[in-house]
C-alpha beads as a LAMMPS data file, in Angstrom:
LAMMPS data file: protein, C-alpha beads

181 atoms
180 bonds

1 atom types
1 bond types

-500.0 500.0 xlo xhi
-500.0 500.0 ylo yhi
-500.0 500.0 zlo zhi

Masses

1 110.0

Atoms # bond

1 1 1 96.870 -216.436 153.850
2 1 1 95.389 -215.498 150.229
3 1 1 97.651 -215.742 147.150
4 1 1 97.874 -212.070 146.902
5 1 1 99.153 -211.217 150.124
6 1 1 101.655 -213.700 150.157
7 1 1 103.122 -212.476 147.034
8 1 1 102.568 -208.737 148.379
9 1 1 104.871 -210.341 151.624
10 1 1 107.480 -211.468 149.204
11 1 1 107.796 -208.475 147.241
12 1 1 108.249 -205.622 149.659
13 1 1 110.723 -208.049 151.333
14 1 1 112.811 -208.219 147.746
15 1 1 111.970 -204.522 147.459
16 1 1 114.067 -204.004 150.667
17 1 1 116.746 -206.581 150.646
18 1 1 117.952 -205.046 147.085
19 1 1 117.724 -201.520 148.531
20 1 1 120.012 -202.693 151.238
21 1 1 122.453 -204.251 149.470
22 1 1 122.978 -201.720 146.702
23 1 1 123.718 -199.569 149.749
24 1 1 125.803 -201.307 151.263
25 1 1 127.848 -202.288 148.539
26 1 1 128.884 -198.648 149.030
27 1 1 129.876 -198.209 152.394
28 1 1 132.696 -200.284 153.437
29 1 1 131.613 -203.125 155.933
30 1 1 135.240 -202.816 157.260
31 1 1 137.669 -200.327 157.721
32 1 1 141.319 -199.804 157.157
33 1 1 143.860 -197.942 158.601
34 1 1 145.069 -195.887 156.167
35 1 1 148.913 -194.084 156.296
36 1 1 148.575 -190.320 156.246
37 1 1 150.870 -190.141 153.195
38 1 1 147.826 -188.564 151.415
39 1 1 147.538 -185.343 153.648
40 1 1 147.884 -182.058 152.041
41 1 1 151.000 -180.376 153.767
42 1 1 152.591 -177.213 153.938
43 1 1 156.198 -176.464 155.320
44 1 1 156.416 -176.999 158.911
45 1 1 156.421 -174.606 161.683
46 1 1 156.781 -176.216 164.363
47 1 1 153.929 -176.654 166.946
48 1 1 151.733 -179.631 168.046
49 1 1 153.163 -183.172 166.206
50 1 1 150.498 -185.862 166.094
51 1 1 151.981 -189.666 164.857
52 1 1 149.564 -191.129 162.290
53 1 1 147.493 -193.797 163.888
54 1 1 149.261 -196.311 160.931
55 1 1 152.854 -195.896 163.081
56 1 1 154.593 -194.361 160.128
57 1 1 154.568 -190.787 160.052
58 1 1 153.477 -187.964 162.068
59 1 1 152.268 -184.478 161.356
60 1 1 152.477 -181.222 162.515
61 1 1 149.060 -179.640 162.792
62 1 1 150.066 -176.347 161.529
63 1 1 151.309 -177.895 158.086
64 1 1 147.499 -179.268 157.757
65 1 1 146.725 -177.425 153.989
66 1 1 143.110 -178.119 152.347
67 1 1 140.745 -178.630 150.955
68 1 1 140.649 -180.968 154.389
69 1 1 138.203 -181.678 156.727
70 1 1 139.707 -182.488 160.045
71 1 1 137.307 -184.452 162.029
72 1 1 138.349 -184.996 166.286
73 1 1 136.634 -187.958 167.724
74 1 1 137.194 -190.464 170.663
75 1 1 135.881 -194.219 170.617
76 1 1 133.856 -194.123 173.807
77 1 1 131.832 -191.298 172.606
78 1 1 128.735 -191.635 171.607
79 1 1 127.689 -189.099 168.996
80 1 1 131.092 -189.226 167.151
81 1 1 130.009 -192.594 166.286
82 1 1 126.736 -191.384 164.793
83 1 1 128.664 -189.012 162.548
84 1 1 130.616 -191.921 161.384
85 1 1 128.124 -193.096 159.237
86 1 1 127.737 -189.790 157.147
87 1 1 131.452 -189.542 157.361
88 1 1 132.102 -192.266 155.310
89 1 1 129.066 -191.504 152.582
90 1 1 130.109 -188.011 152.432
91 1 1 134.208 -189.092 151.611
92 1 1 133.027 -192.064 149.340
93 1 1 131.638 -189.344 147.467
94 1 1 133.926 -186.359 147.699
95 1 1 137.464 -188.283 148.068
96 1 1 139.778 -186.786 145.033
97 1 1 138.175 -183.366 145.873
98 1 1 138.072 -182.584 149.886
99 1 1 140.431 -184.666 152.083
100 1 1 139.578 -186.124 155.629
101 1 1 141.573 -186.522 158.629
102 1 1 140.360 -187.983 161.955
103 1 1 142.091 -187.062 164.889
104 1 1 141.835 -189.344 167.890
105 1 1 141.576 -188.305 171.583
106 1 1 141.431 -189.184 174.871
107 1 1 141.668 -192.924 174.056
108 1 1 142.725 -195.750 176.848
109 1 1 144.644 -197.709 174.250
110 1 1 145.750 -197.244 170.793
111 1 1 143.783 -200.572 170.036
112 1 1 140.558 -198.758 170.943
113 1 1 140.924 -196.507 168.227
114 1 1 142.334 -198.848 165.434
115 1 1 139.419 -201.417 166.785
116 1 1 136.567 -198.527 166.709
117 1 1 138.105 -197.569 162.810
118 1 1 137.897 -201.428 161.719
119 1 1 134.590 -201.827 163.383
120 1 1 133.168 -198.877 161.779
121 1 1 134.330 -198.759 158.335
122 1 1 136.699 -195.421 158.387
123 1 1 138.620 -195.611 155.332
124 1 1 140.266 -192.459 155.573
125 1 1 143.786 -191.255 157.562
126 1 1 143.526 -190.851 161.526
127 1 1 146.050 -189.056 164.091
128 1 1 146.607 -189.757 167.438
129 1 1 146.462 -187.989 170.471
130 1 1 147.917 -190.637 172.955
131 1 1 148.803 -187.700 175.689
132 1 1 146.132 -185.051 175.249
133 1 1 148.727 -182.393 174.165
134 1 1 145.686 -181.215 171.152
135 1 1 143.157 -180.007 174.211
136 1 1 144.359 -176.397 174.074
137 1 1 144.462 -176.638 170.274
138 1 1 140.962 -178.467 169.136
139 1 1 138.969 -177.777 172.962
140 1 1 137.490 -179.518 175.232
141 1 1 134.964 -182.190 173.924
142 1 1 133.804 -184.379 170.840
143 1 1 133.199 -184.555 168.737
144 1 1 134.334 -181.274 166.638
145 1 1 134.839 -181.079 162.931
146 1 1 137.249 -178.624 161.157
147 1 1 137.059 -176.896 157.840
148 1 1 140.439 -176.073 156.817
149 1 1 141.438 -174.048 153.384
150 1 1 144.028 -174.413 150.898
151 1 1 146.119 -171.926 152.827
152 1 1 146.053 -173.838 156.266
153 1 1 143.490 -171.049 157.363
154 1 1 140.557 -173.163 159.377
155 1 1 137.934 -171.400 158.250
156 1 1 134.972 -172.798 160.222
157 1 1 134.806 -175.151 163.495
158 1 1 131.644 -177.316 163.989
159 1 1 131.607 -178.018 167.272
160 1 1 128.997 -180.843 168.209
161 1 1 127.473 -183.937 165.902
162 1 1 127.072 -183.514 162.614
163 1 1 123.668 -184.415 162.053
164 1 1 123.423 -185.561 158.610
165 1 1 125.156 -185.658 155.517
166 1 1 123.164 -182.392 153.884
167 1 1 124.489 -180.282 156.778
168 1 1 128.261 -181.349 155.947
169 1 1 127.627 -180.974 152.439
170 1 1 126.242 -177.432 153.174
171 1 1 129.379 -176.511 155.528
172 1 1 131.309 -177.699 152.717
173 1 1 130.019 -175.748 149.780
174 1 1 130.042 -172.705 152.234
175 1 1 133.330 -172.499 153.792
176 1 1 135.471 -174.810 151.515
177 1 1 133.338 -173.705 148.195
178 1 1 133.266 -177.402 146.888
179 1 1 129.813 -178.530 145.991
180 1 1 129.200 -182.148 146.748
181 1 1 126.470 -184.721 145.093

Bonds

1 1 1 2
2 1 2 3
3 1 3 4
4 1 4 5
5 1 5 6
6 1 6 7
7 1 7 8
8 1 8 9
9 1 9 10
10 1 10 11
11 1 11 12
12 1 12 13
13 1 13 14
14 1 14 15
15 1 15 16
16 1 16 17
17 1 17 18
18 1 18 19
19 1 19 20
20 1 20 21
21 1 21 22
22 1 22 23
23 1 23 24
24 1 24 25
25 1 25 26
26 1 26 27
27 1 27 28
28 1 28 29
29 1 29 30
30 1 30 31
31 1 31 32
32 1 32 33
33 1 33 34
34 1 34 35
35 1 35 36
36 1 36 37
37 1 37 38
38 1 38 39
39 1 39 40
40 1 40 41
41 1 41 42
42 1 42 43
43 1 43 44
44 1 44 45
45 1 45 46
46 1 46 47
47 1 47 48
48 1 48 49
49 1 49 50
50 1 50 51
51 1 51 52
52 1 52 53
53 1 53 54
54 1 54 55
55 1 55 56
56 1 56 57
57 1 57 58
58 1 58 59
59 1 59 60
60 1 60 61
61 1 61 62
62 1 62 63
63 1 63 64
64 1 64 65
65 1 65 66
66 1 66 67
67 1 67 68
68 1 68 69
69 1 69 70
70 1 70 71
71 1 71 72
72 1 72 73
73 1 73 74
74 1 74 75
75 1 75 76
76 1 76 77
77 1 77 78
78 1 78 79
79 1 79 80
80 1 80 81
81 1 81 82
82 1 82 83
83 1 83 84
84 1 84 85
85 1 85 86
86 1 86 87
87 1 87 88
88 1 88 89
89 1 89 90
90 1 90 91
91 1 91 92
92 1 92 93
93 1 93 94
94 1 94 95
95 1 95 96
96 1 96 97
97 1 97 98
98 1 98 99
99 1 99 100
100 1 100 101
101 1 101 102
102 1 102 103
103 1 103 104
104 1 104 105
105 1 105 106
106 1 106 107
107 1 107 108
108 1 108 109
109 1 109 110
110 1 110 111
111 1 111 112
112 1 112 113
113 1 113 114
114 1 114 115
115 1 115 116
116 1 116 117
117 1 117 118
118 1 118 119
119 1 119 120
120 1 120 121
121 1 121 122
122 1 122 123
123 1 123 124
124 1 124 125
125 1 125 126
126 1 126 127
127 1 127 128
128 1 128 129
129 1 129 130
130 1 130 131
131 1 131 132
132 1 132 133
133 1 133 134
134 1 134 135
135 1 135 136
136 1 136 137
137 1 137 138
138 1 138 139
139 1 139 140
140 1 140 141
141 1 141 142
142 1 142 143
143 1 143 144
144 1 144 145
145 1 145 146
146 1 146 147
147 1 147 148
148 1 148 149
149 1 149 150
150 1 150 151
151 1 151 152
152 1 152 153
153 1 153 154
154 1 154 155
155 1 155 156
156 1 156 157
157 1 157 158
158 1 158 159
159 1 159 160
160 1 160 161
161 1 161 162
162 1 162 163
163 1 163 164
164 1 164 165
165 1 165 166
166 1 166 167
167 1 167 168
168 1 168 169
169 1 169 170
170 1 170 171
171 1 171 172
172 1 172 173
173 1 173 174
174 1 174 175
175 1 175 176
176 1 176 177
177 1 177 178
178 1 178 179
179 1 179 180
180 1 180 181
């Protein structure tokens, strides 16, 4: 090989390994879960009660107050792990302003969900559904992504994948009026 091309090689391949790991040093490699201590609640009124996938608390759906996206997802499905991914870039950059809440469904064993969270870097608080007592609540299927108000009113459901970050921010700024970078 000539002198130039080499150097070419070695360039583009610096090129992309520093536009990989300045974004990555953004996205958690790892997740956490995270106590839902940091939910926006309202006084409860009885209905559904979901525990918080940390063990320590549980909610009552109808005390869910916003601005909160509520976000229902299951490990063995496939496209709620594709949202994941814009997910997490959308909360790194609108946590402090819009909250986020996963709700887990349907799941074989509690460690399926805490495994797909670690695996997956979700950051951000997660219910349970351990008996599927939500289906009448949320519907059938994932995944399905809630915007709920400052009132408690939900305001939109998206009911599919989310297919990239610009269409959350959009759903955002439209129903939640909260404009996102």
């Amino acid at each position: 090989m000539n002198r130039l091309r080499i150097v070419t090689i070695v360039a583009i391949a610096s090129l992309l390994m520093t536009g990989c790991s300045s974004q990555s040093a953004s996205i958690p490699k790892l997740g956490k879960v995270v106590g839902c201590d940091s939910i926006s609640l309202g006084k409860s009124s009885g209905g559904i009660e979901l525990p918080c996938l940390d063990g320590k608390s549980s909610i009552h759906l109808a005390q869910l107050r916003g601005p909160l996206i509520v976000n229902v997802w299951g490990s063995w499905c496939g496209p709620c792990k594709d949202e994941v991914p814009i997910l997490r870039t959308f909360y790194g950059k609108a946590e402090g302003r819009i909250e986020l809440l996963g709700v887990n469904v349907e799941e074989a064993k509690r460690a399926d969900a805490t495994n797909f969270i670690l695996r997956n870097g979700m950051t951000w608080p997660n219910l349970i559904d351990p008996d599927g007592r939500t289906r009448g609540f949320f519907g059938m299927g994932v995944p399905v992504t809630w915007f709920i108000d400052s009132t408690g009113k939900v305001v939109y459901k998206k009911i599919g994948v989310l297919r990239n970050e610009a269409e959350l921010r959009d759903l955002v700024s439209k129903y939640l009026n909260i404009t996102v970078g």
